[in-house]
N, C-alpha and C positions, 0 to 999 in steps of 0.2 A: 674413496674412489679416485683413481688416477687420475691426472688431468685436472680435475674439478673439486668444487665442494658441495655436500649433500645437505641441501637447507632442511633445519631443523624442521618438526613440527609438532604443532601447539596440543599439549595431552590437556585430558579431562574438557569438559564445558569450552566454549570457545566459536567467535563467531567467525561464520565463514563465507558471508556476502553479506553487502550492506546496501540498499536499492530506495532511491529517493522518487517522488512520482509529483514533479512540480505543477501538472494539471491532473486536480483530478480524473480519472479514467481513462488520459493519456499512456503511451508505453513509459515503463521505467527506466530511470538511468542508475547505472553501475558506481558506485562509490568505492573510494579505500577508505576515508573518511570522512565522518559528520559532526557536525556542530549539534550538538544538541539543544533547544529549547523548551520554554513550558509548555506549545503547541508542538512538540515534535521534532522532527529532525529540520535543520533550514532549509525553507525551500521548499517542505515535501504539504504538499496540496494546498499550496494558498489560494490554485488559482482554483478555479471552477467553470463547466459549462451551462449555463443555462439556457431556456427557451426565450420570447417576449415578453414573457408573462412573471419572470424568474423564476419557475419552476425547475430543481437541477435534471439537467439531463446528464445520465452515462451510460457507459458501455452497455448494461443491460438493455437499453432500447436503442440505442446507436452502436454498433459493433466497431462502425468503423472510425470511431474514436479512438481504440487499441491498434490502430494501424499509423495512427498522429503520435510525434513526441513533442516533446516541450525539453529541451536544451537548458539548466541553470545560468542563468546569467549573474554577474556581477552588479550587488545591490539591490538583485532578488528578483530581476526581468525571467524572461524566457525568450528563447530562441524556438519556434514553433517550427513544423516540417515534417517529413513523412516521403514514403517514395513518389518521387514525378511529382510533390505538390510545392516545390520549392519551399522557400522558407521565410518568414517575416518575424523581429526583433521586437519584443513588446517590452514596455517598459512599465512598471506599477505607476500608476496611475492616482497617486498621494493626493493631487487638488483638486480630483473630480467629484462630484455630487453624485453622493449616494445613491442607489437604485432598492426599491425592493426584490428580495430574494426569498423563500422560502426552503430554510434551510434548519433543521433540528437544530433550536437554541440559538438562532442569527436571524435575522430582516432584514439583512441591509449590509450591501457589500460596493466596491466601486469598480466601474465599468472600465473594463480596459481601451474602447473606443469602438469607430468604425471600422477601422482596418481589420481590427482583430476579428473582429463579428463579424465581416464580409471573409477571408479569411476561412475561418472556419465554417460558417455556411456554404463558400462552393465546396468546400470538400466532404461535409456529410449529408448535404440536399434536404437541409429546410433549414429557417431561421435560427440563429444561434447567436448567444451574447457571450462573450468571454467574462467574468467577472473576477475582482482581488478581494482577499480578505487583508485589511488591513493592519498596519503592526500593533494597534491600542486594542482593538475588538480583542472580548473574554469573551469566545465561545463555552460555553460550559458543558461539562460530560454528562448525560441522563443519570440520573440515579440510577434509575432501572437496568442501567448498563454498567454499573459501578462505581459512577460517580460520586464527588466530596467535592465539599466547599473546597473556591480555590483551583479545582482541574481548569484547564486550558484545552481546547480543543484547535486543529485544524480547519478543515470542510472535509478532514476525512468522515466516513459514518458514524465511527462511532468510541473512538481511541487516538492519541497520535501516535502510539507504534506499535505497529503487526510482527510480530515474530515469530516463525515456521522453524519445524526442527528436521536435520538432513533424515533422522531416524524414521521419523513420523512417513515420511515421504518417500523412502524407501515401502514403509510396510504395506503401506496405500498403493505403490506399482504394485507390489505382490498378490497385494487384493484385486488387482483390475485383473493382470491376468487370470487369476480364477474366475473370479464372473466373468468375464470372455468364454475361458475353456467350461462352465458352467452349462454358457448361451451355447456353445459350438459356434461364436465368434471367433476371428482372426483376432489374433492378440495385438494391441496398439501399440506402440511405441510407450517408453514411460513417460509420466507427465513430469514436468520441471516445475520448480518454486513458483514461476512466472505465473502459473497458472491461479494463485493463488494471493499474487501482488504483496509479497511482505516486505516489513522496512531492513530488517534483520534475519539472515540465515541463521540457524546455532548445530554444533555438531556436537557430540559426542555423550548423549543422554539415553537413553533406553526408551523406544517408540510412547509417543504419546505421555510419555514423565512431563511436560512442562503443563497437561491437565491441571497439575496439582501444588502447579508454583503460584506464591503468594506473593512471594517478591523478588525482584530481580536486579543484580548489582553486576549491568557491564560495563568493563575496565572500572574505571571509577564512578560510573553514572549508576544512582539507584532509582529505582521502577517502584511500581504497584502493579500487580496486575487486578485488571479491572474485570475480565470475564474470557471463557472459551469462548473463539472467535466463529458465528455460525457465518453457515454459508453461504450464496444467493447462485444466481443462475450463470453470473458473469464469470463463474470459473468453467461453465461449459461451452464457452467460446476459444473454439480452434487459434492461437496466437498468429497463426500463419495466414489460416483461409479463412479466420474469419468468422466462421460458420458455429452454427449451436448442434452440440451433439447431447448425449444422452449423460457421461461422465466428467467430471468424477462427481457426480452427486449421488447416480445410480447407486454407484457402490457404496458409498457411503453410510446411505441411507441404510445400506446392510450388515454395517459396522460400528457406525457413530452415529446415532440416532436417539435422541431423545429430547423432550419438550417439545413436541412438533419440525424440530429441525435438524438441520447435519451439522457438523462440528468437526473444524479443523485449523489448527492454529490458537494463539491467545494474542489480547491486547492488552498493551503495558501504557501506563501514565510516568510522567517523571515526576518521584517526589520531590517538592517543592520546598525552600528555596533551592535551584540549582548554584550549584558551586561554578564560580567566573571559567570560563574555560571549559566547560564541560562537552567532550569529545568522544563521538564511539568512533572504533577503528576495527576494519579487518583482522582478525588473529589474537584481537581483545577478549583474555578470559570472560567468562560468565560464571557467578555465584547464585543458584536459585533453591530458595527454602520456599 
């Protein structure tokens, strides 16, 4: 093309967002790229919300958690904020005395403080404690969820990395429009990845192909995957208003449905030892058997 030049682009397998979620049930932030670790990508859910009690709370019962971000900081803080709630700089909190938490496979996490916790309490209106997973803690992954001696976990639920494919989620808008035209609903808007909170986009696979990956080697990092990722209610909250609608679960249920649940996306572990350096990037191939 005259003028210019026409940037290449990446054929076959290949990823094409990479999204880190430094508090749990917080909004995501945009990557080009990750560090990878044995809990995940850096950064992606160390922190957590919970109640007095350490109970976690998120988005499913607090919506307006997904309306908060958390900012990566340097040496692994966060920068919290959100609109008109200004912003306040947390720092891990390395020489604080443990708290109880109640969290699959952890007790015990360290408080980020009072600021943090006042903080987030005016902005979702009741009591709320910010908490850090610290850098020694082995979370372990449930067997029952695909775990092995050895897995590492986040405070994500149940994996460190969710990865959604563009195919799957295209075929998924196709479906909502016809259950709309179905109902004689107005057809929605299509839903975007967000909806869905993955660590990793991948493009170029045939809907729903990554059901039946076993393993996964992007750019140079290799996976396991641990199970198809089911679904819960916090993908039927509106990212904008907020609000709990009826999709995409509805549909789902009409398509990927089995064992009692819906099914959409998988979770990847990284096999262990990782290699020094180990890095995913935007427009990094994917190999999955």
């Amino acid at each position: 093309m005259a003028g210019g030049v026409t940037a290449s682009r990446p054929e076959g397998l290949h990823v094409t967002a990479l999204t880190a979620y430094p508090v749990k049930s917080l909004a995501g932030v945009p990557l080009e790229e990750a560090v990878v670790e044995p809990q995940g990508l850096r950064g992606d859910r160390r922190w957590a919300v919970v109640d007095p009690h350490g109970t976690k709370v998120t988005a499913r019962e607090e919506h307006a958690l997904l309306g908060l971000c958390a900012e990566p900081l340097d040496g692994g803080g966060v920068r919290l904020g959100g609109p008109g709630a200004g912003s306040l700089d947390v720092v891990p909190p390395r020489g604080a005395d443990p708290v109880p938490v109640r969290f699959s496979g952890q007790d015990h996490a360290l408080p980020a403080g009072a600021d943090a916790d006042a903080w987030l309490t005016a902005r979702v209106g009741r009591p709320l404690r910010l908490v850090w997973q610290d850098d020694d803690l082995h979370r372990p992954i449930r067997p029952d969820m695909g775990g092995a001696d050895g897995d590492r976990n986040s405070l994500s639920d149940a994996a460190p990395l969710h990865v959604t494919t563009e195919s799957s989620l295209a075929r998924l808008n196709d479906w909502l429009l016809e259950t709309a035209a179905d109902r004689g609903e107005e057809p929605r808007d299509p839903l975007g990845h967000d909806r869905f909170r993955p660590n990793v986009v991948v493009s170029g696979c045939e809907p729903f192909a990554e059901d039946a990956w076993s393993s996964v080697r992007i750019g140079e990092v290799p996976f396991r995957t641990t199970m198809v990722c089911d679904r819960c209610v916090m993908t039927t909250v509106d990212r904008v208003e907020l609000r709990t609608g009826k999709e995409p679960i509805r549909t789902l249920a009409r398509h990927r449905k089995w064992d009692g649940a819906t099914w959409f996306g998988i979770r990847l572990t990284p096999e262990l030892p990782l290699a020094e350096g180990a890095v995913l990037r935007v427009g990094d191939p994917v190999v999955a058997t």
